[in-house]
LUMTORTOR-203160 format. One record per atom (N, C-alpha, C, O): residue in one letter; x, y, z; atom name. Coordinates in Angstrom, 3 decimals, padded with zeros to 6 digits. Layout:
BEGIN
(pt "A"; (X; Y; Z); "CA"),
...
***
This chain:
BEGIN
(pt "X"; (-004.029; -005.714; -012.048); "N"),
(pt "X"; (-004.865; -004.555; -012.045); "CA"),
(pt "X"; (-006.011; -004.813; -011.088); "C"),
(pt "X"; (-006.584; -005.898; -011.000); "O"),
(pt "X"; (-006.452; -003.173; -010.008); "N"),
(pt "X"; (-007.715; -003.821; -009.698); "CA"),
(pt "X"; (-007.769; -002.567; -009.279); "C"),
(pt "X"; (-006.956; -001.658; -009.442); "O"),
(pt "X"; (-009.293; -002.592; -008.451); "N"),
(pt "X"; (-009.851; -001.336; -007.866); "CA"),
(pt "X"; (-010.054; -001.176; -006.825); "C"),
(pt "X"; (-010.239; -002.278; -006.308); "O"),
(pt "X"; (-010.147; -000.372; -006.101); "N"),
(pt "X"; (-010.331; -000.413; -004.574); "CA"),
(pt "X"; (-011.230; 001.196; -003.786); "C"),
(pt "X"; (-010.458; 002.152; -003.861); "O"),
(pt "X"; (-012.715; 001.617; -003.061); "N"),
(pt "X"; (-012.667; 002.311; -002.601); "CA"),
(pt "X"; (-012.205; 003.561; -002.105); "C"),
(pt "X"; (-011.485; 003.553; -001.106); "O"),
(pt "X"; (-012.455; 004.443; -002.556); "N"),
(pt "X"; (-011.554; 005.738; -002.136); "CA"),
(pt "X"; (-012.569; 006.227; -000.832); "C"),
(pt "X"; (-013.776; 006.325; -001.049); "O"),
(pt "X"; (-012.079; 006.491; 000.370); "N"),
(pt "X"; (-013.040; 006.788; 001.132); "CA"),
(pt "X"; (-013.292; 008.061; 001.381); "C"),
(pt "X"; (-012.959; 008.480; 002.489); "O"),
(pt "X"; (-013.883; 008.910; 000.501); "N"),
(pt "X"; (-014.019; 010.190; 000.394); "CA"),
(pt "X"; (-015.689; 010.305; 000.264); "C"),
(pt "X"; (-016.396; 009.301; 000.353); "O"),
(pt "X"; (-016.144; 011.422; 000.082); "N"),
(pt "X"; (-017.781; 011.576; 000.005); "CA"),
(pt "X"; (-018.152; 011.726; -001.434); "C"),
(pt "X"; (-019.341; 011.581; -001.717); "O"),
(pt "X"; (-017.277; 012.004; -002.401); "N"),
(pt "X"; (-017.995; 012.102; -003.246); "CA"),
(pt "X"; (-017.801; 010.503; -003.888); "C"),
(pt "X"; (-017.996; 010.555; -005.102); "O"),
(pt "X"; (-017.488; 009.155; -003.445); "N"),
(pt "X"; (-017.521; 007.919; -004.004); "CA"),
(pt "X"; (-016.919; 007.796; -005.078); "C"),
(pt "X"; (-017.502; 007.333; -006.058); "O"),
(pt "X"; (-015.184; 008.316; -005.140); "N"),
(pt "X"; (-014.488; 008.176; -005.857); "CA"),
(pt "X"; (-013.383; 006.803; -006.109); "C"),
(pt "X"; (-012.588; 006.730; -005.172); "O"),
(pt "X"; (-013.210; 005.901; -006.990); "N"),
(pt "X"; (-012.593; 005.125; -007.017); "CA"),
(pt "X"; (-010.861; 004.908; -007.538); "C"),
(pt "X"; (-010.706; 005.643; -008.513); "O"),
(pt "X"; (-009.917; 004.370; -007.305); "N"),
(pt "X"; (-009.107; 004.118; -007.733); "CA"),
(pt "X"; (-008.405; 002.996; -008.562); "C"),
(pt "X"; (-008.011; 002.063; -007.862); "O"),
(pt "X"; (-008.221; 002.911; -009.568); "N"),
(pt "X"; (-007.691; 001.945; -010.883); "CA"),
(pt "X"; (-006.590; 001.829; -010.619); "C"),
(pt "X"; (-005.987; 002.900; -010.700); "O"),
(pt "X"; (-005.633; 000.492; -010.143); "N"),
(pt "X"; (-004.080; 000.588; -009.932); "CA"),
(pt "X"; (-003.479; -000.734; -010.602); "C"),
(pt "X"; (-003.932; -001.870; -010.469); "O"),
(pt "X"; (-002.373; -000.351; -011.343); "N"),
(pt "X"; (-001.647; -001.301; -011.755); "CA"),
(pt "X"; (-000.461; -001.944; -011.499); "C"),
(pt "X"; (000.216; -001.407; -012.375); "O"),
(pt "X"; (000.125; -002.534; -011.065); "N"),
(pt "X"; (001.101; -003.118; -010.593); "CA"),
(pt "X"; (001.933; -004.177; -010.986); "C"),
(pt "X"; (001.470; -004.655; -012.022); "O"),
(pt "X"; (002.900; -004.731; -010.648); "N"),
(pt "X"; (003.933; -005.322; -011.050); "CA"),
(pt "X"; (005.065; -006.374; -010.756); "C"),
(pt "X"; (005.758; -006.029; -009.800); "O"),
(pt "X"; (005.462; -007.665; -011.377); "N"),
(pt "X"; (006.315; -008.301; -010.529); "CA"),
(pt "X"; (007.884; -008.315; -010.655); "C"),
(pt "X"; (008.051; -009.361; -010.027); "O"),
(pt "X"; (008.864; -008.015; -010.924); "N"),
(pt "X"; (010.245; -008.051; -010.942); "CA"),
(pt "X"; (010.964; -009.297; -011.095); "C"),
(pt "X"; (010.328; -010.093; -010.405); "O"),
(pt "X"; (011.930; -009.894; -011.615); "N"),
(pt "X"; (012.358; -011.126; -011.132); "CA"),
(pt "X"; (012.746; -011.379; -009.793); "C"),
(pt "X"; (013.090; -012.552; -009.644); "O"),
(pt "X"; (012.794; -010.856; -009.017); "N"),
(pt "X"; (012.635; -011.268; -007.411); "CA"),
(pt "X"; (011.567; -011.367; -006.610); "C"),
(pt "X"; (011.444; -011.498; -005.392); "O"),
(pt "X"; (010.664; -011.267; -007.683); "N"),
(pt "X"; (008.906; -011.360; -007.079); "CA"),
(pt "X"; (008.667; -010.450; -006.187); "C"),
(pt "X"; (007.812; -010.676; -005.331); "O"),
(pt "X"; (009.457; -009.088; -006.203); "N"),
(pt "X"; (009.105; -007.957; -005.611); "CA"),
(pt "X"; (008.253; -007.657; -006.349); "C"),
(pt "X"; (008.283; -008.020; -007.525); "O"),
(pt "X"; (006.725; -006.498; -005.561); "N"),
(pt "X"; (005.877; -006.185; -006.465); "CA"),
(pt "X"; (006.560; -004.673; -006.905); "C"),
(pt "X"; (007.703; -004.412; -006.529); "O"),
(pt "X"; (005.849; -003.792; -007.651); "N"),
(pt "X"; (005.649; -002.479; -008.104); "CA"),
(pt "X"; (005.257; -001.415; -008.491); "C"),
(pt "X"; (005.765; -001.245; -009.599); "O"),
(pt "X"; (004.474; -000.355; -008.159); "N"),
(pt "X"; (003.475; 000.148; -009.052); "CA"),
(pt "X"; (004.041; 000.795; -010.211); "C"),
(pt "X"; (005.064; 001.477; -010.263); "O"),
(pt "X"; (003.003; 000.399; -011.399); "N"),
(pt "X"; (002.702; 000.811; -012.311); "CA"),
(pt "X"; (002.374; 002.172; -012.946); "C"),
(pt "X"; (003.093; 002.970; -013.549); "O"),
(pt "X"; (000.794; 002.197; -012.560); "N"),
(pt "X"; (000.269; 002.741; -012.733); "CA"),
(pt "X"; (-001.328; 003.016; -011.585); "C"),
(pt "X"; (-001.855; 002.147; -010.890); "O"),
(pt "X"; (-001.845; 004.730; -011.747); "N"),
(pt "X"; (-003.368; 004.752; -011.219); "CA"),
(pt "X"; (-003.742; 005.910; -011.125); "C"),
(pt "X"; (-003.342; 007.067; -011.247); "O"),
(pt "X"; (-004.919; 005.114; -010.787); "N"),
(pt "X"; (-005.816; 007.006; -011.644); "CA"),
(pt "X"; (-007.065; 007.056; -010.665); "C"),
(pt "X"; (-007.535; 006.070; -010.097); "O"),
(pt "X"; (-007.382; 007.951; -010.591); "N"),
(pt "X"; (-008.653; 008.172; -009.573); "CA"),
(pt "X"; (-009.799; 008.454; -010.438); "C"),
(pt "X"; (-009.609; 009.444; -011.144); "O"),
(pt "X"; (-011.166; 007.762; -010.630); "N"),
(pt "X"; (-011.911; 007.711; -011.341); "CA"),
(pt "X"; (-013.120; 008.419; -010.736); "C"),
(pt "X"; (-012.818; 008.760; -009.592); "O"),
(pt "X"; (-014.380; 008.779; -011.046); "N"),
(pt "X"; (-015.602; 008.619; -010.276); "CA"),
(pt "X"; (-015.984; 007.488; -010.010); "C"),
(pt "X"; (-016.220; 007.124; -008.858); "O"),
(pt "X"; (-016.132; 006.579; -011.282); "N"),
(pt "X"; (-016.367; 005.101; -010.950); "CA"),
(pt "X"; (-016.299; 004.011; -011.374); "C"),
(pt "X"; (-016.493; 004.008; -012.590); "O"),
(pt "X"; (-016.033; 002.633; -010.784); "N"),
(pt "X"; (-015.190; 001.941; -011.225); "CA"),
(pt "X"; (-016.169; 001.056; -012.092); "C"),
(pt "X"; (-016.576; -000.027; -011.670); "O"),
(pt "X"; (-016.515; 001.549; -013.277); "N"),
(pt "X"; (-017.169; 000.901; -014.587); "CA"),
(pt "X"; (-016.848; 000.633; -015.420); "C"),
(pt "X"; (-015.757; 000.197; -015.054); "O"),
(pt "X"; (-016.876; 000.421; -016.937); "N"),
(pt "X"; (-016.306; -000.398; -018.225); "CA"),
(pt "X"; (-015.891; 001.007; -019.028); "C"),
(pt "X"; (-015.223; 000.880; -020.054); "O"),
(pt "X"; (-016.338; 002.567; -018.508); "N"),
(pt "X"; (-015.568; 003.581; -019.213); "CA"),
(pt "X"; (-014.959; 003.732; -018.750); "C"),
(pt "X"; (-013.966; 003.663; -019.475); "O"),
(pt "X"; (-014.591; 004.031; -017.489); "N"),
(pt "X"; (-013.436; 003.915; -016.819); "CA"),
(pt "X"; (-012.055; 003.231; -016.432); "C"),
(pt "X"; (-010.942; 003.677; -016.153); "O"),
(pt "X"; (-012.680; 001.770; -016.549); "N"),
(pt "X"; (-011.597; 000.912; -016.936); "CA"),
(pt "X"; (-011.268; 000.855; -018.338); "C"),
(pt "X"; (-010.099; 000.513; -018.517); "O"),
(pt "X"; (-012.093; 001.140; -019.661); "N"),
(pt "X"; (-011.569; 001.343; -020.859); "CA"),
(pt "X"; (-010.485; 002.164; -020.747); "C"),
(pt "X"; (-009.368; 001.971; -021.227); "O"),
(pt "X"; (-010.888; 003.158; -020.044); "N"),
(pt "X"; (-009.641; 004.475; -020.652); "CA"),
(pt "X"; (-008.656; 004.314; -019.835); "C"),
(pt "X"; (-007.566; 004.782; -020.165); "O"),
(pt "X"; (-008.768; 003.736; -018.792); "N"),
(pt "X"; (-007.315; 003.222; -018.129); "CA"),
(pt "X"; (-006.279; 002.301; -018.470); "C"),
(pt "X"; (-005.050; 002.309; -018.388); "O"),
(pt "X"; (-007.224; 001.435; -018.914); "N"),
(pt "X"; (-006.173; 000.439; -019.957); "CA"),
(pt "X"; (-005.423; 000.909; -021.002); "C"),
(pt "X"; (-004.214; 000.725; -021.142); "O"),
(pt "X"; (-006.283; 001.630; -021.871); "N"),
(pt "X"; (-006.246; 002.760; -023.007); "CA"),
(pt "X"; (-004.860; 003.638; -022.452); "C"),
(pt "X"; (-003.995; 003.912; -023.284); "O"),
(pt "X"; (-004.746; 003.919; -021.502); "N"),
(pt "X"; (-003.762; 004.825; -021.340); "CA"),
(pt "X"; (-002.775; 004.265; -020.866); "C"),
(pt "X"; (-001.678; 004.725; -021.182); "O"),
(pt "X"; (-002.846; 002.886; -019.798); "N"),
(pt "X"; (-001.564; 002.070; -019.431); "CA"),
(pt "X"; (-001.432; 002.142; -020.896); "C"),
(pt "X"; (-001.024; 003.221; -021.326); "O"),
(pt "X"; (-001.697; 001.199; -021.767); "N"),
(pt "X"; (-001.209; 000.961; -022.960); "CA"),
(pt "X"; (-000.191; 001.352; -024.002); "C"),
(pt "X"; (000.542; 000.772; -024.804); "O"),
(pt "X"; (-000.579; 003.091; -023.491); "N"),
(pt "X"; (000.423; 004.487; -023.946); "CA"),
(pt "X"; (001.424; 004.463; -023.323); "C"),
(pt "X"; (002.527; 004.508; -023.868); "O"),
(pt "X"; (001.266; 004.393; -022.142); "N"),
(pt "X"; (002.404; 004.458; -021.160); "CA"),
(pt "X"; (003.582; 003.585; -021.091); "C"),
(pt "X"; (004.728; 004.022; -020.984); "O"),
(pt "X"; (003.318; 002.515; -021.144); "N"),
(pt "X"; (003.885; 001.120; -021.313); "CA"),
(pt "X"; (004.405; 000.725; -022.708); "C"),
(pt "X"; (005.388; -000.016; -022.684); "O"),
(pt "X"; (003.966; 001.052; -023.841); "N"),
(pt "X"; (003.522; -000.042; -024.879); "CA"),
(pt "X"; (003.371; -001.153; -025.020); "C"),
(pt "X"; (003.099; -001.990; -024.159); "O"),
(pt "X"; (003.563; -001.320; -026.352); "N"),
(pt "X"; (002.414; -002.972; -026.668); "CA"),
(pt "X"; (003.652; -003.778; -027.654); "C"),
(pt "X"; (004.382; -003.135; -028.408); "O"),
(pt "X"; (003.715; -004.897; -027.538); "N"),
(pt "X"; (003.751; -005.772; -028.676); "CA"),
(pt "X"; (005.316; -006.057; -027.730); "C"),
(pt "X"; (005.625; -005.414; -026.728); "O"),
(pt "X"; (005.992; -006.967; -028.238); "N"),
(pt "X"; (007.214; -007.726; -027.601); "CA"),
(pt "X"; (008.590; -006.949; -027.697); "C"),
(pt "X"; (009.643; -007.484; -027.349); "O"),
(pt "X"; (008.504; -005.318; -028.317); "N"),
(pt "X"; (009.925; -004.976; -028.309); "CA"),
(pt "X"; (009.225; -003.940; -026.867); "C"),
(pt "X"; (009.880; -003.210; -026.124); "O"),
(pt "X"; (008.152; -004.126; -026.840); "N"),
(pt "X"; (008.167; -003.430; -025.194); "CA"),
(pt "X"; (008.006; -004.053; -024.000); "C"),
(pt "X"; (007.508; -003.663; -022.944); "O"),
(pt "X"; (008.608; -005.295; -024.394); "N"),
(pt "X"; (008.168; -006.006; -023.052); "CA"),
(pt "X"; (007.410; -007.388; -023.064); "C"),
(pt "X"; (007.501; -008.391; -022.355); "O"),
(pt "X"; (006.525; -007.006; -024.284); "N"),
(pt "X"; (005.226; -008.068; -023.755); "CA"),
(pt "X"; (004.339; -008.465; -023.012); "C"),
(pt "X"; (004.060; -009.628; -022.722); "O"),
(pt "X"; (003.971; -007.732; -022.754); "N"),
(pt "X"; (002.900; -007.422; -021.509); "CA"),
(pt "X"; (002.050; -008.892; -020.866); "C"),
(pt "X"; (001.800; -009.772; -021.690); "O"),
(pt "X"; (001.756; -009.045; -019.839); "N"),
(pt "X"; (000.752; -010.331; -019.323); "CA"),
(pt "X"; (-000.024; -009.142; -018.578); "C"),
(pt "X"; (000.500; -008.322; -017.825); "O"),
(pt "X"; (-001.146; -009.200; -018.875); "N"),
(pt "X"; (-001.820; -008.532; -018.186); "CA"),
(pt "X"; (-002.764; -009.522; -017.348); "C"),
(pt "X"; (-003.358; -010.444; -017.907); "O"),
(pt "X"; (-002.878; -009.244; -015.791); "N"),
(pt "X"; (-003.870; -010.476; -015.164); "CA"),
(pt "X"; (-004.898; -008.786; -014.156); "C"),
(pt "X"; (-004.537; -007.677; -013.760); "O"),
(pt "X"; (-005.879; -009.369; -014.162); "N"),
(pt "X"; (-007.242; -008.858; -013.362); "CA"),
(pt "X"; (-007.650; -009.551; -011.989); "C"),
(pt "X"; (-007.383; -010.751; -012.050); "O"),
(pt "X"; (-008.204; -009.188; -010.785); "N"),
(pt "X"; (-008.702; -009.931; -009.692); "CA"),
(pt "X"; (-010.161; -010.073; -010.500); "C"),
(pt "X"; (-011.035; -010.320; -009.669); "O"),
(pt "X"; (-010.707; -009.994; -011.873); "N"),
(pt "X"; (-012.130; -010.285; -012.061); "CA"),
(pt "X"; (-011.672; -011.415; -012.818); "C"),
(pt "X"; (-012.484; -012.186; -013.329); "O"),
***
């Protein structure tokens, strides 16, 4: 997961999630265009991967890693 600049005027950010495959191809996930890239914003993004994805080991099992 990470964030990156949207270069627009009103200083909009983007939340993106991504992915590795067993061939160490990557993938996207998931992303959302925020106003800004803060701790409500990343709450509710997680919050909603979470939905999207699910949780616990009959969905996968998630590793979630951050560039923070």
């Amino acid at each position: 997961m990470d964030g990156c600049f949207v270069k627009l005027t009103n200083g909009a950010q983007v939340l993106a999630a991504s992915g590795r495959d067993g061939n160490n191809s990557m993938f996207p996930i998931a992303f959302a265009v925020v106003g800004a890239e803060d701790i409500h914003s990343w709450t509710w993004f997680v919050q909603m991967l979470k939905v999207a994805i699910g949780e616990g080991e009959g969905n996968g099992g998630w590793t979630i890693m951050s560039g923070r």
